[in-house]
Structure formats: structure tokens, C-alpha cells
VOBA-1610 file (N, C-alpha, C; in pm, whole numbers, padded with zeros to 5 digits, always signed):
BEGIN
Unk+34558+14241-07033Unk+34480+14135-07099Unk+34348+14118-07026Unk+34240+14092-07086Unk+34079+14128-07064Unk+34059+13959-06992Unk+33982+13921-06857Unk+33963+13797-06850Unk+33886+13685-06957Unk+33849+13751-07091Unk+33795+13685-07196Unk+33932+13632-07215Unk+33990+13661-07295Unk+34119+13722-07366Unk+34228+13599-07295Unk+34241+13593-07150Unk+34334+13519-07094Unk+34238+13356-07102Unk+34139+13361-07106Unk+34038+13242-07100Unk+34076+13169-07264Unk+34071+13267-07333Unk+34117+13224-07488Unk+34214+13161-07494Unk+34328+13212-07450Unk+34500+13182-07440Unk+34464+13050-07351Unk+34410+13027-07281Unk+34437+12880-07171Unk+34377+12788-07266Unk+34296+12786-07357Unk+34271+12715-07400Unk+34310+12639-07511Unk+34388+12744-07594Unk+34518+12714-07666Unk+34592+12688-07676Unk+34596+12715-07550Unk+34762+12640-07462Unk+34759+12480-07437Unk+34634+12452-07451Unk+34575+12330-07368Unk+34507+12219-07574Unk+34508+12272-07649Unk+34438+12249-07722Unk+34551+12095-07793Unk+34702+12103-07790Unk+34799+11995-07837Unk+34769+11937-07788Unk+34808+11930-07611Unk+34807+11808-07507Unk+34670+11757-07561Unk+34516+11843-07566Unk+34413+11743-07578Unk+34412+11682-07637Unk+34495+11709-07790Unk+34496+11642-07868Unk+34578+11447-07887Unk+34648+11527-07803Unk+34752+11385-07778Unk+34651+11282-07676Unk+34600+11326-07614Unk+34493+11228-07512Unk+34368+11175-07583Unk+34412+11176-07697Unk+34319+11136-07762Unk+34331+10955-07801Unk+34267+10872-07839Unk+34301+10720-07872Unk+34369+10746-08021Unk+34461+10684-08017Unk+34573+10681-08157Unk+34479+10664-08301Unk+34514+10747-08397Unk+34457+10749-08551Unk+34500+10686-08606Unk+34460+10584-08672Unk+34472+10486-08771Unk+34423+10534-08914Unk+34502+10507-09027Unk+34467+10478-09160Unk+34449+10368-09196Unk+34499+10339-09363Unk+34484+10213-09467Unk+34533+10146-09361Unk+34542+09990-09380Unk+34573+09895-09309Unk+34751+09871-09344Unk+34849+09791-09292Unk+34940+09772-09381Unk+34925+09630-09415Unk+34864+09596-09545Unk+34816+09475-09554Unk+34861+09392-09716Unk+34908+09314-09727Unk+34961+09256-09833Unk+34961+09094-09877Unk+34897+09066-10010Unk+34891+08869-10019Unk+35010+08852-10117Unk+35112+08755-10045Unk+35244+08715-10137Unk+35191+08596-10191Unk+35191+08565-10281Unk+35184+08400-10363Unk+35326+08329-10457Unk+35368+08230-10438Unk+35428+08211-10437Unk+35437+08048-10527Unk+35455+08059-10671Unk+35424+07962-10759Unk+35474+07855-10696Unk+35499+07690-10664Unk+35564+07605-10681Unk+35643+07572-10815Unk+35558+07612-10920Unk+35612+07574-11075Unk+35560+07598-11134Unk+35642+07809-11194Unk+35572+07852-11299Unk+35517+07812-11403Unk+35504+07701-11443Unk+35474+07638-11546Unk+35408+07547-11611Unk+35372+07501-11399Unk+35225+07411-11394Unk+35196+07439-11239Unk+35061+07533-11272Unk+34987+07573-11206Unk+34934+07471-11078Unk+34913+07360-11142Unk+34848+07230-11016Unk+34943+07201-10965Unk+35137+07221-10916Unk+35176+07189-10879Unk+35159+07234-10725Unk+35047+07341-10717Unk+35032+07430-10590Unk+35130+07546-10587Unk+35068+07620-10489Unk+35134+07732-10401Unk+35141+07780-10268Unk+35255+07894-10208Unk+35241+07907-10071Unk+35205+08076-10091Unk+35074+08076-09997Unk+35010+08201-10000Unk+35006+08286-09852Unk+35043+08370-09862Unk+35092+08439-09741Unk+34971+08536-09731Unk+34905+08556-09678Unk+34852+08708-09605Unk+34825+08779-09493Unk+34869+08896-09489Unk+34895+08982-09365Unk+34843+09044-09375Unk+34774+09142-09271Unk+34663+09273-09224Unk+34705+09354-09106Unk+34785+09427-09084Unk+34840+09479-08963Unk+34800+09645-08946Unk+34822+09704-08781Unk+34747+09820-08835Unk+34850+09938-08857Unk+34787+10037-08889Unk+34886+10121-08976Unk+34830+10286-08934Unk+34923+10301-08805Unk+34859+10492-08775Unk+34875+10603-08857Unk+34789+10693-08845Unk+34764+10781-08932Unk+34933+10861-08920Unk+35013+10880-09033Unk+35093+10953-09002Unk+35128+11093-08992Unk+34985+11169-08943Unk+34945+11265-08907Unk+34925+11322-08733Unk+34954+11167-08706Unk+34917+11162-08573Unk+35091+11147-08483Unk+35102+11244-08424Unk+35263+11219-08355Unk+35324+11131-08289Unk+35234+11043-08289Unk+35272+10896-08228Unk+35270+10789-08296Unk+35209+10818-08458Unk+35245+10684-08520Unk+35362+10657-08524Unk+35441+10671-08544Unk+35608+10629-08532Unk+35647+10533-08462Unk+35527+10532-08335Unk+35595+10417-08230Unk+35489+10303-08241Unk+35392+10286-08334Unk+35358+10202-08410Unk+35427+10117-08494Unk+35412+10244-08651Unk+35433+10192-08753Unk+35617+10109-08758Unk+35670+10191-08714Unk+35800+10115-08720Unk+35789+09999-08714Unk+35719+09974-08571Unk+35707+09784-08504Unk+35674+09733-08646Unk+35529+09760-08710Unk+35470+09655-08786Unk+35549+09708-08937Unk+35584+09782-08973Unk+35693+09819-09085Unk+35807+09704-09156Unk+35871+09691-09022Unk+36001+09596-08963Unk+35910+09457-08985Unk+35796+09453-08931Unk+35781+09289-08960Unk+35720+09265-09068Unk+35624+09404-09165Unk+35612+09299-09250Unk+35715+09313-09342Unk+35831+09384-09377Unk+35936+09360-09458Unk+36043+09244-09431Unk+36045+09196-09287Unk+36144+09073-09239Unk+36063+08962-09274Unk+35918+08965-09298Unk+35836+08834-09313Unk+35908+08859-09469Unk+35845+08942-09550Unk+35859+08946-09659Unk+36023+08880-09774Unk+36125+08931-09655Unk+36258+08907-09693Unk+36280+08746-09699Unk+36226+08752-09558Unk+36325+08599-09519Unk+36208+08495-09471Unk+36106+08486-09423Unk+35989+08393-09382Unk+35907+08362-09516Unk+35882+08434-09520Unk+35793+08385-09703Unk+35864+08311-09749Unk+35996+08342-09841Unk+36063+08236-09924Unk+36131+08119-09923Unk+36091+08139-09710Unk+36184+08011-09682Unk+36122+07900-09659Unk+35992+07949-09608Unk+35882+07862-09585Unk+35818+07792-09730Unk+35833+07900-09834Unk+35778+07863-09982Unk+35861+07736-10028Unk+35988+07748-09957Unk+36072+07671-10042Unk+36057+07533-09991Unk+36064+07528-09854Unk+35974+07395-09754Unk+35867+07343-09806Unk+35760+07424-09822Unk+35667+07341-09890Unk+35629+07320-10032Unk+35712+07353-10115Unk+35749+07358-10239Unk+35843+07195-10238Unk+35917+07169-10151Unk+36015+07049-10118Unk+35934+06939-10140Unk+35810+06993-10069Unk+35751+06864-10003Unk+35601+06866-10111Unk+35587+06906-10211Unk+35496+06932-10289Unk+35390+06953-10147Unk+35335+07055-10124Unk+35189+07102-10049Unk+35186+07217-10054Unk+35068+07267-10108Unk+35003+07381-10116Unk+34972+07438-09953Unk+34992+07565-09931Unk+35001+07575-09765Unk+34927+07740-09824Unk+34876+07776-09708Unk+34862+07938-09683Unk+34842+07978-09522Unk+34891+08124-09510Unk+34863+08168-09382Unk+34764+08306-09378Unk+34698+08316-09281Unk+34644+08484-09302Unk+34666+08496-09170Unk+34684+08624-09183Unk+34704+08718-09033Unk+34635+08824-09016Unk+34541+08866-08924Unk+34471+08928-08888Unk+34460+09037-08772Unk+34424+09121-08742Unk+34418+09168-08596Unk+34277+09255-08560Unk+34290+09259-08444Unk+34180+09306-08345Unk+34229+09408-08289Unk+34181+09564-08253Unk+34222+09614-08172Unk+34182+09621-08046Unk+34222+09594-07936Unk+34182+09543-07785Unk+34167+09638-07696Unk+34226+09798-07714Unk+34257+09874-07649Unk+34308+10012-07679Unk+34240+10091-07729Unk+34321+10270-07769Unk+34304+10374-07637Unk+34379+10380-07574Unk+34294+10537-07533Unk+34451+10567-07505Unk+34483+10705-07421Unk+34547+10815-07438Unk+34696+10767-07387Unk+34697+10606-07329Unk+34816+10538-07261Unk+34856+10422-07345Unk+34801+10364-07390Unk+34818+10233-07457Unk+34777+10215-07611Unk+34837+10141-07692Unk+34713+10097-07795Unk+34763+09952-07806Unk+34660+09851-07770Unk+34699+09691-07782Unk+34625+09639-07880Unk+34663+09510-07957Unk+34633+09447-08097Unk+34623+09322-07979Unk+34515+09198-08092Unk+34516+09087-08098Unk+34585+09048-08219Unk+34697+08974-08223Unk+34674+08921-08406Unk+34645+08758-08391Unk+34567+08732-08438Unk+34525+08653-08526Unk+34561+08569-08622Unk+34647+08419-08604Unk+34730+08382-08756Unk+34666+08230-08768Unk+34598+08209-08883Unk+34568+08089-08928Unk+34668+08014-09017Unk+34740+07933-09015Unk+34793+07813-09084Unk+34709+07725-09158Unk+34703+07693-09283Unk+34658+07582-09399Unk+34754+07518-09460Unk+34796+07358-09405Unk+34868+07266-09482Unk+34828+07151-09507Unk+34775+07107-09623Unk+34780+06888-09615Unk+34681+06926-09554Unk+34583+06998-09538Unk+34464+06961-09536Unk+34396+07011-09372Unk+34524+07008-09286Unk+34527+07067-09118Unk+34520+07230-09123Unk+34439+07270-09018Unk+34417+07403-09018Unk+34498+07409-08831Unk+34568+07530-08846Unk+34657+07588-08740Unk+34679+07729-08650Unk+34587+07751-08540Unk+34571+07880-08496Unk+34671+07906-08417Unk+34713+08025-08391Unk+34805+08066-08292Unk+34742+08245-08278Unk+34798+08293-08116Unk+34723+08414-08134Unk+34849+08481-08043Unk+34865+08618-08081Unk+34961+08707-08041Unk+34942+08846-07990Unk+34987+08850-07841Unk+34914+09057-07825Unk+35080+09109-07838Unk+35025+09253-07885Unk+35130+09341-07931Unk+35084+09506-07851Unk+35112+09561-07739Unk+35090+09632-07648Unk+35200+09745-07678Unk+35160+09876-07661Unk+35272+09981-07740Unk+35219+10119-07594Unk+35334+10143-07601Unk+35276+10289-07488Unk+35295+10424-07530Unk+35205+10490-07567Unk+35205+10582-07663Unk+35246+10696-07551Unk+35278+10731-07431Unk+35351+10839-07349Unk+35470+10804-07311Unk+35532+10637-07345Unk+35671+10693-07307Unk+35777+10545-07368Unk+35692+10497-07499Unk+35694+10360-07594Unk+35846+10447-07672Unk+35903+10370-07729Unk+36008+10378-07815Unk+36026+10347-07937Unk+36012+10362-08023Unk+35992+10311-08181Unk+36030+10184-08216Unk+35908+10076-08292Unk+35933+09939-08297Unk+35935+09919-08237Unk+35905+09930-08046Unk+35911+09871-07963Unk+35774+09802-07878Unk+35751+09710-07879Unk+35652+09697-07793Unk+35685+09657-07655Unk+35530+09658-07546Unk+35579+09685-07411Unk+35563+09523-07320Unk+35654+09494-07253Unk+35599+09382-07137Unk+35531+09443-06990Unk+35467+09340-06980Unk+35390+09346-06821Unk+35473+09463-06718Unk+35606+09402-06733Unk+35698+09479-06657Unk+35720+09628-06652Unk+35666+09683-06820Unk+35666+09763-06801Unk+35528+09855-06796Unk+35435+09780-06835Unk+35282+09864-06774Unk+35320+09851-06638Unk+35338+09756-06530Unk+35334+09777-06423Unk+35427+09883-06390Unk+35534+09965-06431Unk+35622+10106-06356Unk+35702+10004-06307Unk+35759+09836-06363Unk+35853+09741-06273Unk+35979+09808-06362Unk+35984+09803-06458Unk+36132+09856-06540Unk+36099+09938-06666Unk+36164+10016-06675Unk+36154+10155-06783Unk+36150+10076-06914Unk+36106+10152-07049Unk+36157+10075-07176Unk+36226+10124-07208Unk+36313+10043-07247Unk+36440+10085-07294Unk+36550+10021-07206Unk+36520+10003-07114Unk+36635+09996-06956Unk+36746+09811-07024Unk+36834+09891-07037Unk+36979+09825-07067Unk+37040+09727-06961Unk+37020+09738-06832Unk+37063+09622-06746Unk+36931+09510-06689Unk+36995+09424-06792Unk+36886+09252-06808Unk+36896+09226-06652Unk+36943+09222-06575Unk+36987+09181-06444Unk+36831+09217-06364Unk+36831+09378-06386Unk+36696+09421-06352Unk+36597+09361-06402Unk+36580+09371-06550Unk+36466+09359-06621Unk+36444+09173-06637Unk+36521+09082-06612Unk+36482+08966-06541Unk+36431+08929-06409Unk+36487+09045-06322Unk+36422+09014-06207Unk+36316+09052-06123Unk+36254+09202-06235Unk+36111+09229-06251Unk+36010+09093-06343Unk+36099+09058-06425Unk+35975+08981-06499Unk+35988+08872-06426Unk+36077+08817-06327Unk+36039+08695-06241Unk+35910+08682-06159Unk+35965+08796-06084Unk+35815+08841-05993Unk+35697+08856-06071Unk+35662+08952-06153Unk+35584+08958-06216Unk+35514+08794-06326Unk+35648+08709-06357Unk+35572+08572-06402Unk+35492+08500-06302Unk+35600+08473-06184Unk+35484+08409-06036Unk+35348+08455-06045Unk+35386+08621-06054Unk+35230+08655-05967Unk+35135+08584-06085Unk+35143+08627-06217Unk+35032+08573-06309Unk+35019+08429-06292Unk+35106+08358-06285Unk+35089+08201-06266Unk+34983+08165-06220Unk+35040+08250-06019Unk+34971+08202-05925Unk+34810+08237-05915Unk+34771+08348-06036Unk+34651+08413-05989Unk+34602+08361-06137Unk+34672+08286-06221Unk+34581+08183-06330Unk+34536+08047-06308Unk+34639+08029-06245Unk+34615+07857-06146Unk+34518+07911-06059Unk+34490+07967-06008Unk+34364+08056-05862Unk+34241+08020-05959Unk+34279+08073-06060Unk+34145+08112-06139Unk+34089+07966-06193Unk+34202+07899-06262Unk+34171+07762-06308Unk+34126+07667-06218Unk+34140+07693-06070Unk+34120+07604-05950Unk+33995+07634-05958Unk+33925+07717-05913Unk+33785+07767-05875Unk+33697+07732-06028Unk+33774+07736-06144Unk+33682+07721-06262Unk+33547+07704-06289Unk+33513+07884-06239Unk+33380+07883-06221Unk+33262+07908-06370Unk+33407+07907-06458Unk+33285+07924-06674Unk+33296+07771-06674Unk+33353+07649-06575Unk+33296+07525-06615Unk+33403+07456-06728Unk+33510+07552-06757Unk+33595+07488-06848Unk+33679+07328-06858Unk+33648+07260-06942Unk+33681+07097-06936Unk+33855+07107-06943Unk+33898+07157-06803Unk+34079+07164-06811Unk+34105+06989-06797Unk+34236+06962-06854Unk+34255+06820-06876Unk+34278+06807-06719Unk+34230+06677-06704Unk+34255+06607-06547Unk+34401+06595-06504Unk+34524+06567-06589Unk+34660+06620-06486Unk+34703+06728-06517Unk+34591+06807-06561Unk+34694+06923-06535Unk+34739+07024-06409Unk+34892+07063-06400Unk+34894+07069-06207Unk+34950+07167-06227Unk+34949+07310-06152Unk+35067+07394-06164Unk+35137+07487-06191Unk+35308+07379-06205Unk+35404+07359-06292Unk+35349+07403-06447Unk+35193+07361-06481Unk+35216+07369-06671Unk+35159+07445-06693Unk+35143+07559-06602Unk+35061+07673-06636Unk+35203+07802-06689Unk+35351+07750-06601Unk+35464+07781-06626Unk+35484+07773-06744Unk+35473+07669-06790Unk+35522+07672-06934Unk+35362+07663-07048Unk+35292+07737-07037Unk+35183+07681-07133Unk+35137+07861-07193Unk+35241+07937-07093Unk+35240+08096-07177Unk+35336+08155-07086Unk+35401+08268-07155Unk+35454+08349-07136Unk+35400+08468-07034Unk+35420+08503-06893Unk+35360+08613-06866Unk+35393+08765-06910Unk+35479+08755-06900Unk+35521+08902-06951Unk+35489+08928-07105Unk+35457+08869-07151Unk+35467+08927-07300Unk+35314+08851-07379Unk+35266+08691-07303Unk+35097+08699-07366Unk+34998+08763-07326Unk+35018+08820-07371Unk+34902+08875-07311Unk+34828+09039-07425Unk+34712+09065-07408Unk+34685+09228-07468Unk+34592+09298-07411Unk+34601+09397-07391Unk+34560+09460-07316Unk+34382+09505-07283Unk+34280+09520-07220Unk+34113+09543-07247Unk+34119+09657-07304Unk+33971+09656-07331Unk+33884+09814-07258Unk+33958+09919-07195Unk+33981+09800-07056Unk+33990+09909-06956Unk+34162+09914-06931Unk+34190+09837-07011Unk+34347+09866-06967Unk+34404+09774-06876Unk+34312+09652-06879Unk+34353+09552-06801Unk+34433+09390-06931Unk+34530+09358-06836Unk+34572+09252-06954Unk+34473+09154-06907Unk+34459+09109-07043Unk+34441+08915-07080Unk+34494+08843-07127Unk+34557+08747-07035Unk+34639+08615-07041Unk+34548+08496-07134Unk+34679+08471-07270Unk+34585+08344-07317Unk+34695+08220-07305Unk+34581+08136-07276Unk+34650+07960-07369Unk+34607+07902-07465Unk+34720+07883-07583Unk+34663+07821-07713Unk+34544+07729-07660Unk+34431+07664-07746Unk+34320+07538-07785Unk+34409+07395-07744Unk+34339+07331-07671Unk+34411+07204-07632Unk+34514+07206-07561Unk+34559+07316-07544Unk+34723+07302-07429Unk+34666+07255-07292Unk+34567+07282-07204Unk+34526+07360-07083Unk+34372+07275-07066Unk+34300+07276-07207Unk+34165+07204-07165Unk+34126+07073-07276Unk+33989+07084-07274Unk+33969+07003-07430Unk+33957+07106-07568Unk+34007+07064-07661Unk+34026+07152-07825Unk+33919+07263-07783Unk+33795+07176-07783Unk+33665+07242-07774Unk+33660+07361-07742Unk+33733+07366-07633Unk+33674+07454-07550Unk+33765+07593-07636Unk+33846+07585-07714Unk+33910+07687-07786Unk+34008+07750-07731Unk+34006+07909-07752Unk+34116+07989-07673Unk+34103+07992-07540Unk+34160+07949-07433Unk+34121+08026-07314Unk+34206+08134-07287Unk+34134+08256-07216Unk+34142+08369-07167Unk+34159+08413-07018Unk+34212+08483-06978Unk+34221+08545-06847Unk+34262+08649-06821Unk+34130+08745-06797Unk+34153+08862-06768Unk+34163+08878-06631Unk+34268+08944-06601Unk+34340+08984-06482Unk+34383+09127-06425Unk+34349+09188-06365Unk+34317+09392-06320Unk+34471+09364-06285Unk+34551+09442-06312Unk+34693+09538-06253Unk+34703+09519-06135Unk+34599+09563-06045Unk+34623+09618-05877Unk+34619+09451-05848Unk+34532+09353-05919Unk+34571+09196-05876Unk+34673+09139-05879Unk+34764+09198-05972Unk+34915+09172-06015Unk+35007+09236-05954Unk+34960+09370-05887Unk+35064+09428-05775Unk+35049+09386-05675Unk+34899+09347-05623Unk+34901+09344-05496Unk+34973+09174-05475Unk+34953+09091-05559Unk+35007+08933-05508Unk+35174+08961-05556Unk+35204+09076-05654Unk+35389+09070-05605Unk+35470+09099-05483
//
């Protein structure tokens, strides 16, 4: 074989893997509006209007699978059992309600792909945000599965069957975020109007570490707290982005 010749072959050899290091392919969206009469028969009695926008990988790409399943599964379980039950609630109570759901993508490249979603609530006249990350590991993720802290950090495998472990990685791993969001909220150097008792303790319960969070750019998570939990309304979502090696090094 001619050193052209073997130069050809290496590169062929090499041409799948590049392909896989690539940021995940996306198609159509998987996106759908349910409406839901109160009373076919008079229109002004209102309705409950559902809409969803989720994303949807190219299934050309060998890793949508460990996507699409996740968002597959939810929007057919919304569809089954959340839509009609909620329709029927506010159908009870005569009010016209709707939701939309949205997402952001926060993060693609050759390890991760992380979502923001996005869900607005409309009832009686009150509008209702809530926001959700959905983090997937495209080298070693499991179908429908998405990933915790625990496991970007190399603390417990996905998949791993003894809770014993995988509680006592996400212990450590909740402290450290606590302690290095309270750090951050102490010094509150963007000026944010946090309510005057807040101490702590309510940073414990005001999110989830292992699982709020979605991932940057760079592959770093950001920790949120709903509007009003933490500061004044005003001040909206707060955020906290936090690097990995900050989260290893204070475990």
C-alpha cells in the first residue's frame, strides 16, 4: 500500500467518529395545539388550550433515539392524561385557561445537548411561569433518559440501580451547589433585590440541585429560582451559572 493510499484509509476510518462529534441534528419540531371545547354547543362557554413545542432530532442522526424517546413519552402522557384532566378542572369551574410550552436550546456539542423549556400558564385572568432544563448525554445517555448533576460530574453512571449510591452522590453534590449559591447570593454583586429574611436553609428548598438546572455554551450548568421565590417579582428569573471544577472542587 502506497503512503497516499494508507493516508486515504485513515481518513475513512476516522470519517463516522467525526461524524458523531458533531452537535446533535435536529428536524420539524415535535409540536402540537390541543383545544378543548367546554360546550360543544356554546362556544362562549370557553376553552382549555394546550400548546407544546419540543425538540425533535433528525432521525438520521444515531443519537436521536436518546432524545426523541424522552420528548415522545411526554408529549403522548401530556396528551393521554394532563390535557383532559386539567380540561375537565377548568371546565368545572367555568374558566377558559391555556398553556404554551416552549424551549431554548442551551447547549449542543459532541457531549451534551441541554433545553430550556419554557411553560406559560393563562387562568382568570393570572399569567404563570415556570422554567425547566432537560440535559441528555449523547456518549453514554440511555433512551428517554435525561441526566442529573451527578451524573455530568462522573459521581454515578446512568442507569446505576443502587439508590443508596445515587442518593449519596446527589447529597454531596446538593451541599456543594447550595453552598456556592448562597456564596454567590451573599456577595450579590448584579445588585439583585433578594428578600431581607432570606437565610440559607431556603436556598435548600427554593430548587433542586441535581436536576435545575441546564447546561451553557460551555458546558457549564445554570442553577435557576422561580420570580419572587428568592428576590422581588421584578427582578424575574434568577440564574446561576456555576463551572464543574467549582462543584468538584467544594465536594
Amino acid at each position: 500500500m502506497t503512503k497516499k493510499s494508507l493516508i486515504l484509509l485513515l481518513v475513512l476510518l476516522l470519517l463516522p467518529a467525526a461524524s458523531l462529534a458533531d452537535p446533535l441534528h435536529l428536524s420539524e419540531d415535535l409540536s402540537e395545539t390541543v383545544t378543548v371545547p367546554y360546550d360543544e354547543q356554546d362556544p362562549a362557554a370557553g376553552s382549555y388550550v394546550y400548546s407544546f413545542r419540543y425538540p425533535h432530532a433528525d432521525p438520521a442522526d444515531p443519537r436521536a433515539y436518546l432524545i426523541n424517546e424522552f420528548y415522545e413519552y411526554l408529549a403522548s402522557d401530556t396528551k393521554a392524561n394532563t390535557i383532559p384532566n386539567l380540561a375537565d378542572y377548568y371546565a368545572g369551574i367555568r374558566t377558559p385557561a391555556s398553556v404554551t410550552i416552549d424551549y431554548e436550546v442551551t447547549c449542543s456539542n459532541d457531549d451534551y445537548f441541554s433545553v430550556r423549556i419554557h411553560k406559560t400558564e393563562n387562568a382568570d385572568g393570572e399569567m404563570f411561569e415556570t422554567w425547566e432544563g432537560n440535559t441528555f448525554s449523547l456518549q453514554n445517555g440511555m433512551p428517554g433518559t435525561s441526566c442529573t448533576l451527578s451524573h455530568i460530574l462522573g459521581l454515578v453512571e446512568i442507569g446505576e440501580t443502587d439508590n443508596w449510591i445515587g442518593d449519596r452522590q446527589d447529597s454531596k453534590v446538593r451541599e456543594a451547589v447550595y453552598t456556592l449559591i448562597w456564596d454567590r447570593i451573599q456577595k450579590n454583586a448584579e445588585g439583585v433585590a433578594y428578600h431581607k429574611d432570606l437565610v440559607r436553609e431556603d436556598v435548600d428548598s427554593l430548587l433542586i440541585a441535581e436536576q435545575d438546572f441546564w447546561l451553557d455554551a460551555s458546558g457549564n450548568p445554570v442553577f435557576f429560582i422561580l420570580p419572587g421565590w428568592a428576590a422581588d417579582e421584578s427582578e424575574g428569573l434568577l440564574t446561576f451559572s456555576v463551572s464543574l471544577e467549582e462543584i468538584d472542587d467544594e465536594i
